[in-house]
BATORRO-570931 format. One record per residue (C-alpha): residue number from 1; x, y, z; residue in one letter. Coordinates in Angstrom, 2 decimals. Layout:
% BATORRO-570931
<rec><seq>NUM</seq><c1>X</c1><c2>Y</c2><c3>Z</c3><type>a</type></rec>
...
This chain:
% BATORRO-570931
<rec><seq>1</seq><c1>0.00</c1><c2>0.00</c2><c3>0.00</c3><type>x</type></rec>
<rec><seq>2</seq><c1>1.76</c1><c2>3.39</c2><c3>-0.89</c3><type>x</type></rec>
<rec><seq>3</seq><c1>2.21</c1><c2>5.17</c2><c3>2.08</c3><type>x</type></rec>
<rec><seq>4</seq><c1>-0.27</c1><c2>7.84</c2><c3>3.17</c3><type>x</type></rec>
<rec><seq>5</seq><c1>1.65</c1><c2>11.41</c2><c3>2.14</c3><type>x</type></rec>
<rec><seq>6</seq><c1>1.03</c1><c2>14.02</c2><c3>5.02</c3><type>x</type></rec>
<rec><seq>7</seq><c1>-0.82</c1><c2>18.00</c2><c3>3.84</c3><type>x</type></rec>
<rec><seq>8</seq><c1>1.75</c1><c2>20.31</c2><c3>3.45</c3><type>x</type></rec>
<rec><seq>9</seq><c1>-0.51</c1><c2>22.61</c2><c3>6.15</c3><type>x</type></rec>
<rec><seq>10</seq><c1>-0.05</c1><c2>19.57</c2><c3>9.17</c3><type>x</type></rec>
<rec><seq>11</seq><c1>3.55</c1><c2>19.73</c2><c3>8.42</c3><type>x</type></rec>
<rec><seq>12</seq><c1>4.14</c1><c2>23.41</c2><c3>8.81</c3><type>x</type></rec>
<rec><seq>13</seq><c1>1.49</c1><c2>23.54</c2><c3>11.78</c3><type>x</type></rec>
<rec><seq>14</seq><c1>4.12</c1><c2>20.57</c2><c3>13.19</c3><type>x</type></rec>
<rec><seq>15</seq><c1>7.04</c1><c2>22.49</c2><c3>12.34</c3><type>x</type></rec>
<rec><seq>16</seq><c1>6.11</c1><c2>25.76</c2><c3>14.10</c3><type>x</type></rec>
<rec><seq>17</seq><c1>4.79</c1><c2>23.57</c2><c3>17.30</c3><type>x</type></rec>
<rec><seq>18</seq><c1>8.49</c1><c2>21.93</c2><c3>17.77</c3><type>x</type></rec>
<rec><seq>19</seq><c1>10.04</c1><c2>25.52</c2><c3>17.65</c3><type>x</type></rec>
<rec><seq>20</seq><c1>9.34</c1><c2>26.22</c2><c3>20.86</c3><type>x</type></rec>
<rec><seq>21</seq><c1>9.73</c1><c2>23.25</c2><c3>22.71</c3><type>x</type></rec>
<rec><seq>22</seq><c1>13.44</c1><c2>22.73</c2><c3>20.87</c3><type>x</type></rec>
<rec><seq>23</seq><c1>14.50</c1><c2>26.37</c2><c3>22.23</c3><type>x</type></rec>
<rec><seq>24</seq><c1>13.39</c1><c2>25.57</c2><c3>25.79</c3><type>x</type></rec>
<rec><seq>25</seq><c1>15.77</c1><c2>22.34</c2><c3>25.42</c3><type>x</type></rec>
<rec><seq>26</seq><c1>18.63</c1><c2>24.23</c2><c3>24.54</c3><type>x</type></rec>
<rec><seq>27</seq><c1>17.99</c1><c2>26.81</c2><c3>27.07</c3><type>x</type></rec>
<rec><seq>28</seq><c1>18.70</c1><c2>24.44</c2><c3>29.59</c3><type>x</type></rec>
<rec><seq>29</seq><c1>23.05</c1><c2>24.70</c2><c3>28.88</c3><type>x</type></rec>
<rec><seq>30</seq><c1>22.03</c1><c2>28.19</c2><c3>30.55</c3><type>x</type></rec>
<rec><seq>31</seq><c1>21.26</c1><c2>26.36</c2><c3>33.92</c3><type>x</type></rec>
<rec><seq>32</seq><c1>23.47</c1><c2>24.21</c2><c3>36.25</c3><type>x</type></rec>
<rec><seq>33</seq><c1>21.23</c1><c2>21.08</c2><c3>35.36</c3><type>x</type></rec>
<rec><seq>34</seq><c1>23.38</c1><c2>18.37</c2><c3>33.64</c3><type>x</type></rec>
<rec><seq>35</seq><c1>22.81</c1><c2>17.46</c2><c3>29.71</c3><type>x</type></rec>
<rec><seq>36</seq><c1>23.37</c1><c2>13.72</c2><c3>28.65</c3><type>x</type></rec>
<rec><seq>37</seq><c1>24.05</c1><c2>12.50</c2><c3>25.79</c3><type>x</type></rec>
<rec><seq>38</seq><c1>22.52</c1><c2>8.54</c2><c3>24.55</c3><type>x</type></rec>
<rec><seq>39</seq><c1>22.42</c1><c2>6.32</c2><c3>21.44</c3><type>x</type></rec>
<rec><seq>40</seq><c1>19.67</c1><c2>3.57</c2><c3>21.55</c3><type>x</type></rec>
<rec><seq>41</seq><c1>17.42</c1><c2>1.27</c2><c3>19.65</c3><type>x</type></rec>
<rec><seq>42</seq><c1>13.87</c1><c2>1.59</c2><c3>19.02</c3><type>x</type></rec>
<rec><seq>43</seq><c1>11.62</c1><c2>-1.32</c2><c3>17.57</c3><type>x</type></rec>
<rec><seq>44</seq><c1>8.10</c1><c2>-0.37</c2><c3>16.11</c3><type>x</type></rec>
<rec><seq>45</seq><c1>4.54</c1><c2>-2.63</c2><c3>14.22</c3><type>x</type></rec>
<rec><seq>46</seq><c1>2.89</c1><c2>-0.04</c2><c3>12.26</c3><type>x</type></rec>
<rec><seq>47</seq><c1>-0.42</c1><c2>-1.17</c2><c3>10.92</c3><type>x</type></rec>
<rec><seq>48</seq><c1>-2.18</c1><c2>0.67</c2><c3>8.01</c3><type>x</type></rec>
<rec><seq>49</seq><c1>-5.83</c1><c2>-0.22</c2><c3>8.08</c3><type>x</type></rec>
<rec><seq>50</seq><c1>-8.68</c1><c2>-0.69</c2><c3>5.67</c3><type>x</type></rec>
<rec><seq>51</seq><c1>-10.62</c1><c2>2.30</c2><c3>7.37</c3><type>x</type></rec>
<rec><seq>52</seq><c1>-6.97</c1><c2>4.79</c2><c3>6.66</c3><type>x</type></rec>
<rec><seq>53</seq><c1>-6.48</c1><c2>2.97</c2><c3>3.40</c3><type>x</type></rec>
<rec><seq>54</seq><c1>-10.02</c1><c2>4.78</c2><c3>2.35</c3><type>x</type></rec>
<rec><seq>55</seq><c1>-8.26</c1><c2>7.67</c2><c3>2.54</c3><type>x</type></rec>
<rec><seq>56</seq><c1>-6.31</c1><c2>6.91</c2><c3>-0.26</c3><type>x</type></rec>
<rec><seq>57</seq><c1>-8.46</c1><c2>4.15</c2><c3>-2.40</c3><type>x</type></rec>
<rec><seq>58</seq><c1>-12.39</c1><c2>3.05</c2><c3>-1.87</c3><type>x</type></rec>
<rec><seq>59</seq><c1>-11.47</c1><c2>-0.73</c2><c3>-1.31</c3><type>x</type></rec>
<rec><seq>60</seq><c1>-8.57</c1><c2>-3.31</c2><c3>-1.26</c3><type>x</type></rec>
<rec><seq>61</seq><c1>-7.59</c1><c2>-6.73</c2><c3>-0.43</c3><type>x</type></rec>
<rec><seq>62</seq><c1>-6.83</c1><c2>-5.27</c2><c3>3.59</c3><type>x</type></rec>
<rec><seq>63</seq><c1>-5.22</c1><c2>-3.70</c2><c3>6.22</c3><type>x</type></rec>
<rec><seq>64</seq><c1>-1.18</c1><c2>-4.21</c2><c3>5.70</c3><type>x</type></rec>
<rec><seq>65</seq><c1>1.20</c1><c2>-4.56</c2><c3>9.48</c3><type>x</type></rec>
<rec><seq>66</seq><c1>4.46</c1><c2>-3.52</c2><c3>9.06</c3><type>x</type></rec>
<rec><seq>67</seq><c1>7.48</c1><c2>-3.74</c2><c3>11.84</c3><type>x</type></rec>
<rec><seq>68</seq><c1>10.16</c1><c2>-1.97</c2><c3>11.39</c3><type>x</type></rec>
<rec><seq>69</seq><c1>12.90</c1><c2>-0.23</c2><c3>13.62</c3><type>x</type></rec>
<rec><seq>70</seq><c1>15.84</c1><c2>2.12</c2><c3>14.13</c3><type>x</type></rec>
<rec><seq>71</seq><c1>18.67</c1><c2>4.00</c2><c3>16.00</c3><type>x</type></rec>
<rec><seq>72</seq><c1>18.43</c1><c2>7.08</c2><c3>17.94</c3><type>x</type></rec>
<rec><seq>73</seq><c1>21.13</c1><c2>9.76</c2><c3>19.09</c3><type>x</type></rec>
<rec><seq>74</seq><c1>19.45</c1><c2>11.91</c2><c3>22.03</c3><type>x</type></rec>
<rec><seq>75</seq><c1>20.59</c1><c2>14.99</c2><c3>23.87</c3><type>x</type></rec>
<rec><seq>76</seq><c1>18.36</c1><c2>14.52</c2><c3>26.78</c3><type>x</type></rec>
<rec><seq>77</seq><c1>18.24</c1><c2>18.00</c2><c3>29.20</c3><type>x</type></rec>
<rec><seq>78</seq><c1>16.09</c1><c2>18.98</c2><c3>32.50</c3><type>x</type></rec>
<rec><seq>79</seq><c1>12.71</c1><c2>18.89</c2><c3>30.32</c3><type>x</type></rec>
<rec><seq>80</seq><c1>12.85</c1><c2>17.62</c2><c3>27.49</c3><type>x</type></rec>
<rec><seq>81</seq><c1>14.64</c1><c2>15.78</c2><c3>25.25</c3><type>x</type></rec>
<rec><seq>82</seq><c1>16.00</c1><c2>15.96</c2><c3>21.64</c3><type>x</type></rec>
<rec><seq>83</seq><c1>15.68</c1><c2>13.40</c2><c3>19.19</c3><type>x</type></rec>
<rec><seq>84</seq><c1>17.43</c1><c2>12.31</c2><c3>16.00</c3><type>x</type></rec>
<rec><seq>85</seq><c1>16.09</c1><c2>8.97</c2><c3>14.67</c3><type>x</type></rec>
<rec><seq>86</seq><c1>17.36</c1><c2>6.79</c2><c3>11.54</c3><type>x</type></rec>
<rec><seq>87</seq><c1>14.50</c1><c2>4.40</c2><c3>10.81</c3><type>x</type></rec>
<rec><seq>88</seq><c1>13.68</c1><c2>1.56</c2><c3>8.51</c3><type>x</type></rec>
<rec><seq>89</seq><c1>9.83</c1><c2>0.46</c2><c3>7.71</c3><type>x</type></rec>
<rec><seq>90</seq><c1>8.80</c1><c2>-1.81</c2><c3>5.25</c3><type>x</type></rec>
<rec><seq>91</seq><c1>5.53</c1><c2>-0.40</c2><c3>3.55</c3><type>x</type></rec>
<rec><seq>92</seq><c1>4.34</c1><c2>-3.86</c2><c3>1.21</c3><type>x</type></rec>
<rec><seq>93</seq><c1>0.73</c1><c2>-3.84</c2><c3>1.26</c3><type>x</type></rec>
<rec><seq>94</seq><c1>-1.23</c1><c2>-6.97</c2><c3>0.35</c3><type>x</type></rec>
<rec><seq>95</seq><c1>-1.26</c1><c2>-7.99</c2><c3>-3.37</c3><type>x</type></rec>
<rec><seq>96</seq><c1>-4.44</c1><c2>-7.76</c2><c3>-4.83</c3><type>x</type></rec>
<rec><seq>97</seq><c1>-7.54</c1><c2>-5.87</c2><c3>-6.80</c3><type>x</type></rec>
<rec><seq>98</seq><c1>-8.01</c1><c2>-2.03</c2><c3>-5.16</c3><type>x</type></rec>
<rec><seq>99</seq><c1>-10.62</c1><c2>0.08</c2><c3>-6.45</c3><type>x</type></rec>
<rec><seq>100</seq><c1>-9.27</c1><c2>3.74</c2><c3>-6.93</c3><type>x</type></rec>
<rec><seq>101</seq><c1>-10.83</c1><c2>6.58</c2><c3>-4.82</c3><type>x</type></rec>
<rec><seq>102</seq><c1>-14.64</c1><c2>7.88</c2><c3>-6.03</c3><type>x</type></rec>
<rec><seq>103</seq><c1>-14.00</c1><c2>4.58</c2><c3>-8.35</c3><type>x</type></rec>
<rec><seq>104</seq><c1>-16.94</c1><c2>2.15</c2><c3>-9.92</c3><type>x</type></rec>
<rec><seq>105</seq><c1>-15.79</c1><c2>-1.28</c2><c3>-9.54</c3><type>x</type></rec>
<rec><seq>106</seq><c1>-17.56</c1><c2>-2.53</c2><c3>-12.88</c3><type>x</type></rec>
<rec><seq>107</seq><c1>-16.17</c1><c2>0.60</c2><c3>-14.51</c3><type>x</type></rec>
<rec><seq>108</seq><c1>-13.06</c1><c2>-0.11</c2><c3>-16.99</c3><type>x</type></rec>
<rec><seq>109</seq><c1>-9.86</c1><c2>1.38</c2><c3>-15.52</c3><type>x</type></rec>
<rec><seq>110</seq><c1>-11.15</c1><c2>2.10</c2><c3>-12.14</c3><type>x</type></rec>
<rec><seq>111</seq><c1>-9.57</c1><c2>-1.31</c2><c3>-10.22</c3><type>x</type></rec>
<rec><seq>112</seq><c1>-6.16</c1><c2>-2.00</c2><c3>-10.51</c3><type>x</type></rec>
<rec><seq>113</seq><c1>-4.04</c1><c2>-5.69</c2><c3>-9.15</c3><type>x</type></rec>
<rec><seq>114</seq><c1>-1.67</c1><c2>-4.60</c2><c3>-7.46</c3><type>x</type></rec>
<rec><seq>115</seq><c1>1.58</c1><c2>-6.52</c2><c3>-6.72</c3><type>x</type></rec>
<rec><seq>116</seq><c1>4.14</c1><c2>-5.45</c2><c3>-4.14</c3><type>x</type></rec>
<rec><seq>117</seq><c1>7.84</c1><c2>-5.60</c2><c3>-4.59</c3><type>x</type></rec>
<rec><seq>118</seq><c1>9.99</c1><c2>-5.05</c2><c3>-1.37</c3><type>x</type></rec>
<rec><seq>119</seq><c1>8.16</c1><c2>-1.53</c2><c3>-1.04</c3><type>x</type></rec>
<rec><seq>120</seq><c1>10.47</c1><c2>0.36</c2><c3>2.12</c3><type>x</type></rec>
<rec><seq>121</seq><c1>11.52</c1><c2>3.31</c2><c3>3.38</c3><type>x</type></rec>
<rec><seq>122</seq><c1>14.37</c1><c2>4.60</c2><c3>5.10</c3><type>x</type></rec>
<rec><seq>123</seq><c1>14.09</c1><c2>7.53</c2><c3>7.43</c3><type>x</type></rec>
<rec><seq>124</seq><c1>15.55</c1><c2>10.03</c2><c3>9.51</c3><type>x</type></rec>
<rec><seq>125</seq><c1>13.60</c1><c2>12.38</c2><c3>11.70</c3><type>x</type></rec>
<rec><seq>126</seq><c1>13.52</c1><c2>14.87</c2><c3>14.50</c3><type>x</type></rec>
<rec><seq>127</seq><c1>11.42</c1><c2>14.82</c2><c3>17.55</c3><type>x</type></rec>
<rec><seq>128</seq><c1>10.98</c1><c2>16.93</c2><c3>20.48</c3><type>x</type></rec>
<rec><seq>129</seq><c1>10.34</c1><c2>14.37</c2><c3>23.53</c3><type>x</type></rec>
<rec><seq>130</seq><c1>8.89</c1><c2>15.97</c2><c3>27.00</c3><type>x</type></rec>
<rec><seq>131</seq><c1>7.98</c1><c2>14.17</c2><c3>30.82</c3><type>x</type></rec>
<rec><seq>132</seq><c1>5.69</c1><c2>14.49</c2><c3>33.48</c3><type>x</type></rec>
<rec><seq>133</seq><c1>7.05</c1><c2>12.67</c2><c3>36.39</c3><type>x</type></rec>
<rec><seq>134</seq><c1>5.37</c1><c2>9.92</c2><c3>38.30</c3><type>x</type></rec>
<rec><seq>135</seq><c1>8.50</c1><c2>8.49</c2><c3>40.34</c3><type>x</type></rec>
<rec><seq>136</seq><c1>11.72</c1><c2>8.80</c2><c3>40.46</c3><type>x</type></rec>
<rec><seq>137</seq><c1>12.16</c1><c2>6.55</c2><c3>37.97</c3><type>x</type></rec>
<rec><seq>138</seq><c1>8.74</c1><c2>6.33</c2><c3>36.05</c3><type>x</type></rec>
<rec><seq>139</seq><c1>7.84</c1><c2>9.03</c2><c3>34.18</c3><type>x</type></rec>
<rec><seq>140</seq><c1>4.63</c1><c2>9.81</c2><c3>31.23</c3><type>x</type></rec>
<rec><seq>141</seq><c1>6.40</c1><c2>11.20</c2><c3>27.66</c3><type>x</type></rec>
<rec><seq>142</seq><c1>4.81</c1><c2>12.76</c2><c3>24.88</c3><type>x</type></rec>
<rec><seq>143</seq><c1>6.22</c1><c2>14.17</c2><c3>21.85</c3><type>x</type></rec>
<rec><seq>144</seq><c1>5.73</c1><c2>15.51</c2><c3>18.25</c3><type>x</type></rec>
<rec><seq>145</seq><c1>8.60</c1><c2>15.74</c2><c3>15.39</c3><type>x</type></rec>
<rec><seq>146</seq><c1>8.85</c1><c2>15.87</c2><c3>11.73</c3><type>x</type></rec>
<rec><seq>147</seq><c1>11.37</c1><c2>14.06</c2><c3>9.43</c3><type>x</type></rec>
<rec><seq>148</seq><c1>11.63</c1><c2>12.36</c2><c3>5.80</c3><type>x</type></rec>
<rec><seq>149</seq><c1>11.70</c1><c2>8.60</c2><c3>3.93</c3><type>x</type></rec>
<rec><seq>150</seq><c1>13.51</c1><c2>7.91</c2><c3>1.17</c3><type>x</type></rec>
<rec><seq>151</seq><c1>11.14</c1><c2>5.17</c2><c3>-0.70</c3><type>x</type></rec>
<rec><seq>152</seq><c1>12.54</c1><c2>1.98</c2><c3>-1.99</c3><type>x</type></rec>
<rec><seq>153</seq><c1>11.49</c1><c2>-0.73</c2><c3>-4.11</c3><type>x</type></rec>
<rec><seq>154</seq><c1>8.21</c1><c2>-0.75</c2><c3>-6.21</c3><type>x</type></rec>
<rec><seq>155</seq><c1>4.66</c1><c2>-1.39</c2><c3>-6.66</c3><type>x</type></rec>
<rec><seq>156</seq><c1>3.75</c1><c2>-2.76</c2><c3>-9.37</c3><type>x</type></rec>
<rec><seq>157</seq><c1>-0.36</c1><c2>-2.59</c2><c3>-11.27</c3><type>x</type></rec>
<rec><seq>158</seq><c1>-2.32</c1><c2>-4.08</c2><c3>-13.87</c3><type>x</type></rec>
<rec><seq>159</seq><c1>-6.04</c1><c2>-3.08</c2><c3>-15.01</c3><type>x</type></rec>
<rec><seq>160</seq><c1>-8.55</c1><c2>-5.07</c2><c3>-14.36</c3><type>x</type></rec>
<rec><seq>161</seq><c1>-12.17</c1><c2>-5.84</c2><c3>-14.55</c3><type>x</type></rec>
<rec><seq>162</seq><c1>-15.18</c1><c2>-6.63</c2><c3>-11.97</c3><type>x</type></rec>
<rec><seq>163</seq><c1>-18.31</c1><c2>-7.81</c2><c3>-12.46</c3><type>x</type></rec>
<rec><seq>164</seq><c1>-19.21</c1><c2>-6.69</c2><c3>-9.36</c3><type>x</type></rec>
<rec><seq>165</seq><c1>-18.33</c1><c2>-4.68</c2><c3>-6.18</c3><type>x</type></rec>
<rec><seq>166</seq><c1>-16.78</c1><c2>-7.90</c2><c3>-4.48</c3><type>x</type></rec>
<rec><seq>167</seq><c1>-13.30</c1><c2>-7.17</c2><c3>-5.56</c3><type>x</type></rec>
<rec><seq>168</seq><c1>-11.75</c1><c2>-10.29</c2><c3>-4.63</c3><type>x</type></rec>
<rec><seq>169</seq><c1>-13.88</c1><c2>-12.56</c2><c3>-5.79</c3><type>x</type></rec>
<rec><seq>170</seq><c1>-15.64</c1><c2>-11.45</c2><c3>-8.93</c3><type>x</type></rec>
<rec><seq>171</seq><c1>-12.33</c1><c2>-9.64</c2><c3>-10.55</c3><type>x</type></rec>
<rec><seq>172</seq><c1>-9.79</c1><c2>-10.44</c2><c3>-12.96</c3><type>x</type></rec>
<rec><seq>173</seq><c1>-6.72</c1><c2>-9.34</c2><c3>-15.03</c3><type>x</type></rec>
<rec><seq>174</seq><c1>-8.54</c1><c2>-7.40</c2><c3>-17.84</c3><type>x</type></rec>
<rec><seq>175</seq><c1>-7.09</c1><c2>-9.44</c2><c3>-21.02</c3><type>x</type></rec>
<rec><seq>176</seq><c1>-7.36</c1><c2>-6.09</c2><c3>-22.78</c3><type>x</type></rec>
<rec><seq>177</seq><c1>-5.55</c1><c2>-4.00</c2><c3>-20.42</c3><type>x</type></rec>
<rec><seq>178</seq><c1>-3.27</c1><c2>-0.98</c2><c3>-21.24</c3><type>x</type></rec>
<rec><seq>179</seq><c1>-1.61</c1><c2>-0.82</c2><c3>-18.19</c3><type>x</type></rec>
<rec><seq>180</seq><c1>0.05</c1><c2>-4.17</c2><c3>-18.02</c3><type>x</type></rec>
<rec><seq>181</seq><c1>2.72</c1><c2>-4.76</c2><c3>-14.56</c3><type>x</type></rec>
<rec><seq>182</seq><c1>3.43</c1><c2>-0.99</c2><c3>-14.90</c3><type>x</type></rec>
<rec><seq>183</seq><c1>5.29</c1><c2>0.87</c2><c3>-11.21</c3><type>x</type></rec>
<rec><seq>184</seq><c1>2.54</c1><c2>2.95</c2><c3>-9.57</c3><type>x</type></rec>
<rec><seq>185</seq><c1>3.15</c1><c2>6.51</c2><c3>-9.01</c3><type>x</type></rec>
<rec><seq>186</seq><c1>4.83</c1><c2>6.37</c2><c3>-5.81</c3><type>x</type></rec>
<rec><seq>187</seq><c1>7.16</c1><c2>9.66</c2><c3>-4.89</c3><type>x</type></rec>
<rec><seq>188</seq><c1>10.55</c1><c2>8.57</c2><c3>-4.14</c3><type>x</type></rec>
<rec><seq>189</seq><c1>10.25</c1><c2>11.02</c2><c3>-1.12</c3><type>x</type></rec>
<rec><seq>190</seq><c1>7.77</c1><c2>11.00</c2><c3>1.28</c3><type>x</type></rec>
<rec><seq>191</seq><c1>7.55</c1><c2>13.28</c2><c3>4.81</c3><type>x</type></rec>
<rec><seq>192</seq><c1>7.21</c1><c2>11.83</c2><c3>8.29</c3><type>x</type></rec>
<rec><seq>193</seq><c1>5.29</c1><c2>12.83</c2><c3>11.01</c3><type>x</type></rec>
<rec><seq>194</seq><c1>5.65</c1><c2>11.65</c2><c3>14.45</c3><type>x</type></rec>
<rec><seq>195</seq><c1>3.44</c1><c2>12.26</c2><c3>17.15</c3><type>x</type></rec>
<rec><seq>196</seq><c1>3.75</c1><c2>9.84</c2><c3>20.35</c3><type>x</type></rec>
<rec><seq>197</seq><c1>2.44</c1><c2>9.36</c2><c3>23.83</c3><type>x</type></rec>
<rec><seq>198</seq><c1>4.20</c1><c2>6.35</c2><c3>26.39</c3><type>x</type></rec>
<rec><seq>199</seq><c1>5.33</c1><c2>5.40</c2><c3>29.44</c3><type>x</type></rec>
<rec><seq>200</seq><c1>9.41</c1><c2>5.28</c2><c3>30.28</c3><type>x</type></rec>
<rec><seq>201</seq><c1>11.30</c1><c2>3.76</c2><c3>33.49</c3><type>x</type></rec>
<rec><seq>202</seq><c1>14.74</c1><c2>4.77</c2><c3>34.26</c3><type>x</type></rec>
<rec><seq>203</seq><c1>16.02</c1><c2>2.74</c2><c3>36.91</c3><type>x</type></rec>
<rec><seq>204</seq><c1>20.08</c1><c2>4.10</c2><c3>36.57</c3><type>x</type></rec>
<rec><seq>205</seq><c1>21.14</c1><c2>7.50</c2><c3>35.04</c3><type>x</type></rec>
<rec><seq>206</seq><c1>22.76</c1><c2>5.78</c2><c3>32.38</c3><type>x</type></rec>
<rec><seq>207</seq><c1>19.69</c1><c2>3.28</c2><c3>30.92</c3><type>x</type></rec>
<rec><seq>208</seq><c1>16.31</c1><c2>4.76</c2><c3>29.82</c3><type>x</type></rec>
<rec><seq>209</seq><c1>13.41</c1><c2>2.01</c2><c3>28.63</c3><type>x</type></rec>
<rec><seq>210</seq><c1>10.72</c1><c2>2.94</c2><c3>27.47</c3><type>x</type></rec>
<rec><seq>211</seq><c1>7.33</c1><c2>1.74</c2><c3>25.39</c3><type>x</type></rec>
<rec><seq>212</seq><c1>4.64</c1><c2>4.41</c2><c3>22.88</c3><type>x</type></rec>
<rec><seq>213</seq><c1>1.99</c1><c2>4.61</c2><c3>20.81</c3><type>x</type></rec>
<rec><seq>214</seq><c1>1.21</c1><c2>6.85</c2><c3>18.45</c3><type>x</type></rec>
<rec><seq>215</seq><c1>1.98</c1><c2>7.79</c2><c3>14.53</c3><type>x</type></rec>
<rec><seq>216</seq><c1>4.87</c1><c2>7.56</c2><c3>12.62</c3><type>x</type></rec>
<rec><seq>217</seq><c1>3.35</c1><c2>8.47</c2><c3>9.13</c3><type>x</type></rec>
<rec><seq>218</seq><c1>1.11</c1><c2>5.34</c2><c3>10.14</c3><type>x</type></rec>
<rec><seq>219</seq><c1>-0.18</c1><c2>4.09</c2><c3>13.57</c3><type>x</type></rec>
<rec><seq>220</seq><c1>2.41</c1><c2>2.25</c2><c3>15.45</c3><type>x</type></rec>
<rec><seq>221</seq><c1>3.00</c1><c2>0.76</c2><c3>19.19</c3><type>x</type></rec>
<rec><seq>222</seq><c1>6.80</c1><c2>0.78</c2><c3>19.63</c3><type>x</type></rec>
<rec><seq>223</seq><c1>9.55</c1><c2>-0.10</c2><c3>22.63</c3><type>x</type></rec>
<rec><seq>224</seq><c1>13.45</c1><c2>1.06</c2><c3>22.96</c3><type>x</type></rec>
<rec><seq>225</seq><c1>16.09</c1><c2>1.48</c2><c3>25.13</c3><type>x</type></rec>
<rec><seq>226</seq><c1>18.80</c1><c2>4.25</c2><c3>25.48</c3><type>x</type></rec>
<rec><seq>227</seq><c1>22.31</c1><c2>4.16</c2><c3>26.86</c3><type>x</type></rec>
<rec><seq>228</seq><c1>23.66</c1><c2>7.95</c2><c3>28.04</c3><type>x</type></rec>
<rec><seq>229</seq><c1>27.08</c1><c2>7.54</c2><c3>27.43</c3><type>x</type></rec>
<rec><seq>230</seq><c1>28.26</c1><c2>10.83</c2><c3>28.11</c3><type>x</type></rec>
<rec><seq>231</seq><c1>27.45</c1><c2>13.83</c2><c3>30.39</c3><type>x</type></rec>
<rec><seq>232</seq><c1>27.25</c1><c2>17.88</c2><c3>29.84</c3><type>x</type></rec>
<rec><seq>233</seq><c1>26.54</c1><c2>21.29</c2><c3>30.73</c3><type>x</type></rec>
């Protein structure tokens, strides 16, 4: 399933939301509080379903679950905590007949199969991360950041004909088709949006662990862990 591209508007609102946040972060080197510095790993199942698919097309085979996964280098200060992440996500949806959007399915042209070649992306965001305290060591985070994938592999269509709205069962390959195993228009860039909400328990200075939910371009649940290797002011 190509992957749902973000409005330009959400992405600006996103980008002028993380402004302030990311200044207070910096602002605290102006304080005595330490800064630490972490790399870690982060593991995530996205799942794209046949409600969000409507968005994009009126019907398909079904909803597509994806897990994917990354690396993250963190400056982590007295509230919040900056976020660079390099990410991998597969995005193959399920092969089959999909009905494009305000489509007819016993209309010619308006189902395409669709096959699905080791469709990916790769990547790399930034996110502004904030706490509210519970414990000690337990603590709420939320967050919101804004990054970019570079897409991958292909997806692949051919037309085909219905006679009638049960796509899976009453379609075929149309034996006149024009389009025949031709790559759907897929941009080989695509943004990312994060926005996340979670739980995290750091029982040492040095180890964070935590589990979210939330999107990443798609809706995802999602664990890691981060290791603060080094300390500053």
């Amino acid at each position: 399933m190509p992957h749902p591209a973000v409005p330009r508007t959400l992405a600006v609102c996103l980008a002028m939301a993380l402004t302030i946040p990311a200044s207070r972060a910096l602002a605290d080197d102006d304080d005595s509080s330490p800064v630490d510095w972490g790399v870690g790993v982060q593991a995530h199942r996205g799942h794209v379903s046949r409600g969000l698919q409507k968005l994009f097309v009126d019907d398909s085979p079904g909803g597509a679950t994806q897990d994917g996964g990354g690396i993250t280098f963190t400056r982590r200060g007295k509230q919040l905590e900056l976020v660079i992440g390099l990410g991998f996500d597969p995005l193959d949806g399920v092969d089959g007949y999909y009905l494009k959007k305000s489509g007819t399915a016993t209309t010619a042209g308006d189902v395409d199969y669709m096959e699905f070649h080791q469709l990916q992306w790769f990547t790399a965001d930034f996110t502004v991360v904030g706490r509210l305290s519970l414990h000690k060591i337990l603590a709420l985070r939320y967050g919101a950041g804004l990054g970019f994938g570079v897409v991958r592999g292909e997806a692949r269509k051919t037309d085909a004909i219905c006679t009638s709205d049960r796509l899976q069962q009453d379609c075929m390959i149309d034996p006149n088709a024009v389009d025949v195993d031709v790559p759907a228009d897929i941009p080989p860039v695509l943004p990312v949006v994060n926005l996340l909400v979670g739980a995290e328990l750091r029982p040492f200075r040095f180890l964070s662990v935590y589990v979210d939910a939330g999107l990443h371009s798609v809706p995802y649940v999602g664990a890691g862990v981060t290791l603060y290797l080094w300390k500053g002011h």
